[in-house]
C-alpha positions as CSV (number, residue, x, y, z in Angstrom):
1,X,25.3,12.7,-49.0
2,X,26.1,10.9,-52.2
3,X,26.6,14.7,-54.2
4,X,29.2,15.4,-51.3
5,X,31.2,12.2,-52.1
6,X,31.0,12.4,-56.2
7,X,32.5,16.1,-55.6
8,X,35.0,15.2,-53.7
9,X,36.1,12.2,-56.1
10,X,35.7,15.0,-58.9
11,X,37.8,17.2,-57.0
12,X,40.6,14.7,-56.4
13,X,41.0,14.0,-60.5
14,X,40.6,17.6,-61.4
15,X,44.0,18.2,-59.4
16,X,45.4,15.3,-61.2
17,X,44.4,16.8,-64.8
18,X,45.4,20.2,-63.9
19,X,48.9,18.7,-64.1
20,X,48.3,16.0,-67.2
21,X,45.7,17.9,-70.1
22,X,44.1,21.2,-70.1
23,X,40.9,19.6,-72.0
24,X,40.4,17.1,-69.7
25,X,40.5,19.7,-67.0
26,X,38.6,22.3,-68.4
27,X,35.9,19.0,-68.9
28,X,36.4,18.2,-64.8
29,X,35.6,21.9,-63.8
30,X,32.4,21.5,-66.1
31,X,31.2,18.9,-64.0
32,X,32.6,19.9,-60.6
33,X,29.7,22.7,-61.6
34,X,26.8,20.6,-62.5
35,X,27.4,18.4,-59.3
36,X,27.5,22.3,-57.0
37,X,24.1,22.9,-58.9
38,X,22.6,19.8,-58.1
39,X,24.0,19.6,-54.6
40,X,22.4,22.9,-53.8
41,X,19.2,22.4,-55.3
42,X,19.0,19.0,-53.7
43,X,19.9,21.3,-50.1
44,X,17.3,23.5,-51.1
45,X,14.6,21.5,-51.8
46,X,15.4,19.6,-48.2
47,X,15.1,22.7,-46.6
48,X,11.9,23.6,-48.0
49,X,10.5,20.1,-46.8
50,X,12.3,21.3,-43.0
51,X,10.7,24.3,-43.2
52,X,7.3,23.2,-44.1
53,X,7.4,20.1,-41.1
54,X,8.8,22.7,-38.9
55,X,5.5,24.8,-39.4
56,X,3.4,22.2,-39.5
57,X,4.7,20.8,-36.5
58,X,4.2,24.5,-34.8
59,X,0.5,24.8,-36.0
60,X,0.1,21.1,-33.9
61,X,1.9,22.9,-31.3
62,X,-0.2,25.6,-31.2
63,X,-3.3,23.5,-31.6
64,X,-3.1,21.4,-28.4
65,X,-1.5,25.0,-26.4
66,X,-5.2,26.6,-27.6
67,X,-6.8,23.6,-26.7
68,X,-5.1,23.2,-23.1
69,X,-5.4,26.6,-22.2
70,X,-9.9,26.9,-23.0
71,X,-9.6,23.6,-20.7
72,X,-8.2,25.2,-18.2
73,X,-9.7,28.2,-18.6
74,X,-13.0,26.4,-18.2
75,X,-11.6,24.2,-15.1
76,X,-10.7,27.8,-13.6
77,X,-14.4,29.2,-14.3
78,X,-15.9,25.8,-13.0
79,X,-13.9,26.1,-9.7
80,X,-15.2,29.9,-9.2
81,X,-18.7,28.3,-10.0
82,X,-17.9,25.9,-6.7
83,X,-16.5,28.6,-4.7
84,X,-19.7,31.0,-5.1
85,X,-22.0,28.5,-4.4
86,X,-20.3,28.0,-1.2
87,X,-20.5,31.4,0.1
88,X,-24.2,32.2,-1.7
89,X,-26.2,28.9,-1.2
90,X,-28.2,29.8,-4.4
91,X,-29.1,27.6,-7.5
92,X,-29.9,30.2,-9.8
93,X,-26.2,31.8,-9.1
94,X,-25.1,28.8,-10.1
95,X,-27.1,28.4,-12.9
96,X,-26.0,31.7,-14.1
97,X,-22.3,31.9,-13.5
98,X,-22.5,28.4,-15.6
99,X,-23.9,29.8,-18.8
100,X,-21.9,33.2,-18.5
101,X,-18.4,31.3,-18.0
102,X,-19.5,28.7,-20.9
103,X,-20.7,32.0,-23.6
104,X,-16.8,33.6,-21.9
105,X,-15.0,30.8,-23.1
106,X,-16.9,29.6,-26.6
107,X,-17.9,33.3,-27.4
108,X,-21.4,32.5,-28.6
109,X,-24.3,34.6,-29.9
110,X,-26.7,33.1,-28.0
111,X,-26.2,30.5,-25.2
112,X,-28.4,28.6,-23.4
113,X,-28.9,26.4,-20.3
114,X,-32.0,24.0,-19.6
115,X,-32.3,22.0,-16.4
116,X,-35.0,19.0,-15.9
117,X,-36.9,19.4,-12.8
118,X,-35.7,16.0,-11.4
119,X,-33.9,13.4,-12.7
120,X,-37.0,11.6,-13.6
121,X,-38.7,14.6,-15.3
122,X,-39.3,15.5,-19.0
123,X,-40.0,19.0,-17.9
124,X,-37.9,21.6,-18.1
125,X,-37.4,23.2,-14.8
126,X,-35.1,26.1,-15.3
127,X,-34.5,27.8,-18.1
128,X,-31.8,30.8,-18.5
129,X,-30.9,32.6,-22.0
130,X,-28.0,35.0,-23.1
131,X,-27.7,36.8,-26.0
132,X,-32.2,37.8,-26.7
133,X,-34.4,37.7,-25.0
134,X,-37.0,34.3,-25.5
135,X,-35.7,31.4,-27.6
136,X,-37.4,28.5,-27.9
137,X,-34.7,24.9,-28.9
138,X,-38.0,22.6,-30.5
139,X,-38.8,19.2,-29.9
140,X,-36.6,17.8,-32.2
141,X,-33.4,19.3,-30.3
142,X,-35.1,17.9,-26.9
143,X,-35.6,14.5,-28.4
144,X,-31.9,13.8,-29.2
145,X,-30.6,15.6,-26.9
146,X,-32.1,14.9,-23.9
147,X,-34.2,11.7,-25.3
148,X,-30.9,10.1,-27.3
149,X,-28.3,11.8,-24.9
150,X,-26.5,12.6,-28.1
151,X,-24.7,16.1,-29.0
152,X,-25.7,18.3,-31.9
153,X,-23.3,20.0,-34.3
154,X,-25.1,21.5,-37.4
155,X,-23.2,24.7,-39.7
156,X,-25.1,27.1,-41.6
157,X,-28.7,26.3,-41.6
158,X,-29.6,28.1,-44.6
159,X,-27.8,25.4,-47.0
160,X,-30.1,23.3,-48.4
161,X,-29.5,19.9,-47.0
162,X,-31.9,17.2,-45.9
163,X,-30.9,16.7,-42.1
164,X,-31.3,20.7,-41.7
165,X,-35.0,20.3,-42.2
166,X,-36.1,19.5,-38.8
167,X,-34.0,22.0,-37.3
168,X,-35.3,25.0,-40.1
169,X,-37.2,26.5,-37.1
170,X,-34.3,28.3,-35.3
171,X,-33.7,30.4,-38.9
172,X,-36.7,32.2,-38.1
173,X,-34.7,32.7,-34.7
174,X,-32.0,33.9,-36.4
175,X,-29.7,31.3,-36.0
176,X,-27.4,29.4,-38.5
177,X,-25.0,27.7,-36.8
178,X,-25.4,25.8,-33.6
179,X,-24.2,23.2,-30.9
180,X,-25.6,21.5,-27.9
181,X,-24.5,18.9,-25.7
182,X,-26.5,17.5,-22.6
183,X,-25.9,17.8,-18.8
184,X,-26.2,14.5,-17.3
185,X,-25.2,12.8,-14.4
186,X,-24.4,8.6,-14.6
187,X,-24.7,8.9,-18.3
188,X,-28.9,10.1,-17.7
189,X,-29.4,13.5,-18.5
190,X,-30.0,16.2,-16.3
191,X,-30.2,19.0,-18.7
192,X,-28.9,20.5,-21.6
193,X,-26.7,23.4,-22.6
194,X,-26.4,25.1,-26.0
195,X,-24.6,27.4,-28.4
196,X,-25.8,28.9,-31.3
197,X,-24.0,31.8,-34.0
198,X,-26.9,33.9,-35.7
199,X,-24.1,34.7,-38.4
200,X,-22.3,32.2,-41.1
201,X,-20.1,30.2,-38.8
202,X,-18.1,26.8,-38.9
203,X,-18.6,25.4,-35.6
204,X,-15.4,22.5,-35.3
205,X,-15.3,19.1,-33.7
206,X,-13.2,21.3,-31.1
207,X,-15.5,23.5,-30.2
208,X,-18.1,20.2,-29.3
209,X,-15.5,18.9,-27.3
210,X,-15.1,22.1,-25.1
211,X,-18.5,22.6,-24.8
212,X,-19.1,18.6,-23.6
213,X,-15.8,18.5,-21.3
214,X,-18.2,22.2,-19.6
215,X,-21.1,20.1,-19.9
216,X,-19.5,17.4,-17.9
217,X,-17.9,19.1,-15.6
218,X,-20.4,21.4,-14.8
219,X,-23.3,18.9,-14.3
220,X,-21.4,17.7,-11.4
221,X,-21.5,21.0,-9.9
222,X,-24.7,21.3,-10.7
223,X,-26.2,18.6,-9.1
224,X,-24.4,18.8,-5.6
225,X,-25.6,21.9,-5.9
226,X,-28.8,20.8,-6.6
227,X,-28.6,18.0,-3.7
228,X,-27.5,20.9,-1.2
229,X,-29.9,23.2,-1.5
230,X,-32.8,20.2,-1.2
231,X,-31.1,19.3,1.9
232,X,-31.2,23.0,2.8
233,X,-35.0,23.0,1.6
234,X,-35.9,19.8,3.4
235,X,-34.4,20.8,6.9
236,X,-36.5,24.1,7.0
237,X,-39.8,22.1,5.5
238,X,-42.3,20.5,7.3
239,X,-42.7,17.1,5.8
240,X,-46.2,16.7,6.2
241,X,-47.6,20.3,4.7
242,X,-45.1,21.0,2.9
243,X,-45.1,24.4,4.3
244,X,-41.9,25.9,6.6
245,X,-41.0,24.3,10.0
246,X,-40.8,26.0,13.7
247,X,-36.9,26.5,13.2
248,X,-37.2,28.2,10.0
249,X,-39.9,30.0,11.5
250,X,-38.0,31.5,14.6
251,X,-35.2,32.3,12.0
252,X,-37.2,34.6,10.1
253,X,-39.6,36.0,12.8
254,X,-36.3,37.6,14.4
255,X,-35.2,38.8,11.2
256,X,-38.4,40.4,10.3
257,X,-38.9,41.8,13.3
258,X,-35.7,43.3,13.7
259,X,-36.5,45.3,10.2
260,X,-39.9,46.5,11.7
261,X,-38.1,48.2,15.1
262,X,-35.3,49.1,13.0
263,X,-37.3,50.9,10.4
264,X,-40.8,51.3,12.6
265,X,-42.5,49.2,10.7
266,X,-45.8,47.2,11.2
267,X,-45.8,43.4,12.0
268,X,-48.8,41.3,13.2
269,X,-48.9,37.9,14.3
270,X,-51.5,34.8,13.9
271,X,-51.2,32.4,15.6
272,X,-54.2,29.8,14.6
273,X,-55.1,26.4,16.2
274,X,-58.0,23.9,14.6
275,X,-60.8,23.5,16.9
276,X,-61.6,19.6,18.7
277,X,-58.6,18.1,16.5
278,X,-58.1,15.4,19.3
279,X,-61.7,14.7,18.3
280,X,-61.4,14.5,14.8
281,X,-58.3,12.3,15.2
282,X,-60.1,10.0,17.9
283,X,-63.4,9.6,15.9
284,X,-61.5,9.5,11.7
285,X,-58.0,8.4,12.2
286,X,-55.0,9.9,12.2
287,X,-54.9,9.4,8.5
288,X,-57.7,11.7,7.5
289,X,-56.4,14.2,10.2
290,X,-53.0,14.8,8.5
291,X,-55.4,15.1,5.2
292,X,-57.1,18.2,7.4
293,X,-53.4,19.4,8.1
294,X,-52.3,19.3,4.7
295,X,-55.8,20.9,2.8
296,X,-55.4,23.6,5.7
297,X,-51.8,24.8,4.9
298,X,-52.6,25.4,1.5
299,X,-55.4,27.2,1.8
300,X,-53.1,29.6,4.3
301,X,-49.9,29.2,2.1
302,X,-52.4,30.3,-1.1
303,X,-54.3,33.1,1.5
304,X,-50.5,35.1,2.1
305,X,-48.6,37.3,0.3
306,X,-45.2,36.4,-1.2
307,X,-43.6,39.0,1.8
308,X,-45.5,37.1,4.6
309,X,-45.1,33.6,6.3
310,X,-46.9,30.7,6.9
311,X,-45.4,27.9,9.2
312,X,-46.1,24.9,10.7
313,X,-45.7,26.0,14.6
314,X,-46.5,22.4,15.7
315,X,-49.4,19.4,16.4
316,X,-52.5,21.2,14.8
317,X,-50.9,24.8,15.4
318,X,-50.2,27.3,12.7
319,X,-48.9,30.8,12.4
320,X,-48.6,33.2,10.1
321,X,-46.1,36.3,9.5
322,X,-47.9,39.3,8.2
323,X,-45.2,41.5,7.3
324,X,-45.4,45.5,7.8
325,X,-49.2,44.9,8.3
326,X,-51.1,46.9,11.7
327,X,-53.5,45.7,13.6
328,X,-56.9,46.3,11.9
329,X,-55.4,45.2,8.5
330,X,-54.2,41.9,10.5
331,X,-57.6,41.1,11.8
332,X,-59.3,41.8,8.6
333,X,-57.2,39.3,7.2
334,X,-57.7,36.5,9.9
335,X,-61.5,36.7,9.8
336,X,-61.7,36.3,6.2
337,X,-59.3,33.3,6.6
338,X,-61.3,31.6,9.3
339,X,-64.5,32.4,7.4
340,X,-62.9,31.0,4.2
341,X,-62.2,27.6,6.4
342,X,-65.5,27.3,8.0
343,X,-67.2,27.3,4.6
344,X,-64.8,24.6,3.4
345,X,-66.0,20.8,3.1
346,X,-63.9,18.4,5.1
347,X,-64.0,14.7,5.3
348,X,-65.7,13.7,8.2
349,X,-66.5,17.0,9.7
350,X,-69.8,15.7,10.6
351,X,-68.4,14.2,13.5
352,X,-66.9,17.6,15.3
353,X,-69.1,19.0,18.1
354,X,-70.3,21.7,15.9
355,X,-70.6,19.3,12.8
356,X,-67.9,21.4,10.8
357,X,-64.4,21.9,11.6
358,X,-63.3,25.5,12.1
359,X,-60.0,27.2,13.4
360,X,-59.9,29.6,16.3
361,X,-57.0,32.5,15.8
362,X,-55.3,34.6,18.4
363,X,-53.3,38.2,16.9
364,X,-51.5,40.6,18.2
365,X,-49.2,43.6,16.5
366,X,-45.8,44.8,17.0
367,X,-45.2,47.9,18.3
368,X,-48.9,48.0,19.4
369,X,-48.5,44.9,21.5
370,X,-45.2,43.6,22.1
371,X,-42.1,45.8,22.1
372,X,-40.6,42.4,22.3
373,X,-40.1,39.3,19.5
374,X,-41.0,37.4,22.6
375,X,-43.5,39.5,23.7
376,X,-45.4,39.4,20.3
377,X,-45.1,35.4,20.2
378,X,-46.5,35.7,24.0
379,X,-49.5,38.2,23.2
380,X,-50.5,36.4,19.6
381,X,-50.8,33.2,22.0
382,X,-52.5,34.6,24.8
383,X,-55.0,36.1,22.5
384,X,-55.5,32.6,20.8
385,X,-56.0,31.1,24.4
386,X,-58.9,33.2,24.9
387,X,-60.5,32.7,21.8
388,X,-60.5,29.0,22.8
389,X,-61.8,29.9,26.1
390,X,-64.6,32.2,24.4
391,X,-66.3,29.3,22.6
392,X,-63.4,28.7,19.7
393,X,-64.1,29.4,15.8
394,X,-63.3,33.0,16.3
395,X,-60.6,35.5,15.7
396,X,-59.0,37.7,18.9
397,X,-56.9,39.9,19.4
398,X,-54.4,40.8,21.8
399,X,-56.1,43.9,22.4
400,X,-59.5,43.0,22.7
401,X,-58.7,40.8,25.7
C-alpha cells in the first residue's frame, strides 16, 4: 500500500516538473520506474505467498475430505455388517464380513482378526486370515495388545533399530510393516485386529486411527453379536447336559425328516431311557443323579456322528437322530451304545437292582416303520416300552415287537 501512495506523490510532481525543468523531470520518470519495479515485485512475491496458503490450505482440505469419506466408508461397511447378521444369525459371517470390509478400506497385504473366547479368556477363540494362508502374531504382539490394550504401529522391519527386535519374527513371515489395534468392549479387550504390508511401507498415524475408530465400532457389533447367538445357543441347550433340548429337537427331526421322504432317504430313531433312575435318585440323591445325566450325554454326544442328533427328550429320556441310517445299521449302533454304558463305572451303581446302571433303547426306521414324523416318534417309543417290559437293559426295535 505504501508503493501505491509514493507513486502517486511521484506522479503528482512529475506533472509539475514537466512544466518547470526537463532534468528534474527526466530524474522523476527515473524513479516513477524504480517504485513500478518494486511495486510489482512486492505484488509478486505476495502472490506467491497466496498461492502457496491457497495450496496448502487445499492439501488440509483434501486431508480431512480423505479422512471423512474412509470414516464413512467404514460406518457404511459396519452397518451392512449389522444388517447381515440380522438376516443370517451367524458369528462367523460376521467375523468375516468384519475383516474383508477392514482389508476393503485400509488395502492391506495381510489382515487379520483374533477373538478371545470370553471376556475372561486368554485364549484365542477364533481366528480368521486374509491375504496367506497360516500367520502366526507372537507373544509379544498378544502381550501389548491384548495384555496392555495398547495399539502397535511399527514401519519397515528390516531397519536395524532396537524396538524391532521383539517383533523380527514376522520378517520370516514376510512382513515389514504392520499395525494392530485391539477389539474391546468397556475398555477390556475382546480381541484384536491387525494389518500388516509384506512390502516397504509407511504406515501413518492416520491409518491407526482408521483402523481403531473399525476396531471400535466393530467390537460393538461383535459382541451383540456374540450375546445373540449365546442367547440363541442357550434357548435350544439343555442346561444340565449341555446337549440340545426337546424344542430344538422337534425343530430338526421335521426338518430331517422331511429331506429323507423328499429324497427317500433312511432315518432311524432311538429313543433311550436309563433303567430304575427313580431308584438311583431315591437311594444317591438327586445330586449324583444329574452327575449320571450329564457322564451319559457325553458318552452319546461323543458315540454320534457330526450329521446325527443327540437330545435331551426329557427327565432320564434321551434320543438320538441317526441321519440317512436303515434299520440294521441303527440297531448295530444302539447295542454297541448300551453295551458301551453297561461296562461304564458309575457312582453308586451298586445300589440299582442289578448292581450296575444300564439304559434300555426302543428304534424304529423311517420309511420301514413310520410313513409319518409322528409315526416314527410313536414306533421308536413303543419299541422302548417293550424293552422295559422285557426285563430293560436291552435294545428293541419297532419291528421285532
Amino acid at each position: 500500500m505504501i508503493y501505491k501512495v509514493l507513486l502517486a506523490v511521484v506522479f503528482v510532481h512529475l506533472v509539475h516538473y514537466v512544466y518547470s525543468s526537463q532534468i528534474e523531470a527526466m530524474f522523476a520518470i527515473d524513479l516513477v520506474l524504480v517504485l513500478l519495479y518494486v511495486l510489482c515485485r512486492a505484488d509478486v512475491t505476495s502472490g506467491k505467498r497466496s498461492f502457496a496458503k491457497l495450496s496448502k490450505d487445499h492439501n488440509k482440505l483434501h486431508l480431512i475430505y480423505e479422512s471423512e469419506r474412509r470414516d464413512t466408508e467404514i460406518l457404511h461397511i459396519l452397518d451392512e455388517i449389522s444388517a447381515s447378521f440380522m438376516d443370517d444369525r451367524n458369528l462367523n459371517t460376521i467375523f468375516e464380513h468384519t475383516l474383508d470390509g477392514m482389508q476393503q478400506v485400509l488395502k492391506a497385504d495381510i489382515s487379520i482378526l483374533e477373538l478371545l473366547a470370553d471376556k475372561d479368556s486368554a485364549v484365542a477363540h477364533t481366528k480368521l486370515v486374509r491375504g496367506c494362508k497360516t500367520f502366526e502374531l507372537g507373544e509379544n504382539i498378544y502381550a501389548k495388545v491384548l495384555g496392555r490394550n495398547s495399539s502397535i504401529l511399527i514401519n519397515n522391519l528390516s531397519r536395524r533399530h532396537g524396538e524391532y527386535e521383539k517383533y523380527r519374527f514376522l520378517l520370516e513371515q514376510g512382513v515389514e510393516s504392520f499395525l494392530v489395534a485391539p477389539l474391546k468392549i468397556e475398555k477390556k479387550p475382546i480381541g484384536l485386529l491387525g494389518i500388516f504390508a509384506t512390502s516397504r511401507h509407511d504406515f501413518t498415524g492416520e491409518e491407526l486411527r482408521l483402523l481403531t475408530a473399525f476396531a471400535n465400532h466393530g467390537s460393538l457389533i461383535i459382541e451383540n453379536a456374540r450375546l445373540l447367538e449365546t442367547t440363541r445357543r442357550l434357548s435350544v441347550t439343555d442346561e444340565l447336559t449341555g446337549l440340545h433340548n426337546f424344542r430344538y429337537f422337534r425343530e430338526r427331526f421335521m426338518d430331517e425328516f422331511e429331506r429323507a421322504r423328499r429324497y427317500g432317504h433312511n432315518l432311524s430313531l432311538l429313543m433311550c431311557d436309563i433303567d430304575y433312575f427313580k431308584n438311583y435318585n431315591d437311594s444317591s440323591g438327586h445330586e449324583a443323579g444329574n452327575e449320571v445325566l450329564k457322564k451319559l450325554a457325553g458318552i452319546m454326544a461323543g458315540s454320534v456322528r457330526d450329521v446325527d442328533l443327540v437330545a435331551r427328550y426329557g427327565g432320564e429320556e434321551f434320543v438320538i437322530l441317526l441321519a440317512e441310517t436303515g434299520k440294521d445299521n441303527a440297531m448295530v449302533f444302539a447295542e454297541r451304545l448300551r453295551a458301551k454304558i453297561e461296562e461304564e463305572v458309575f457312582l453308586y451303581q451298586e445300589k440299582q437292582p442289578s448292581h450296575n446302571l444300564t439304559i434300555t433303547i426302543g428304534a424304529a426306521s423311517f420309511p420301514q416303520d413310520a410313513e409319518t414324523s409322528e409315526e416314527l416318534i410313536t414306533r421308536a417309543d413303543q419299541a422302548l416300552y417293550s424293552g422295559k417290559e422285557a426285563g430293560r437293559n436291552r435294545v428293541v426295535s419297532y419291528s421285532s415287537q
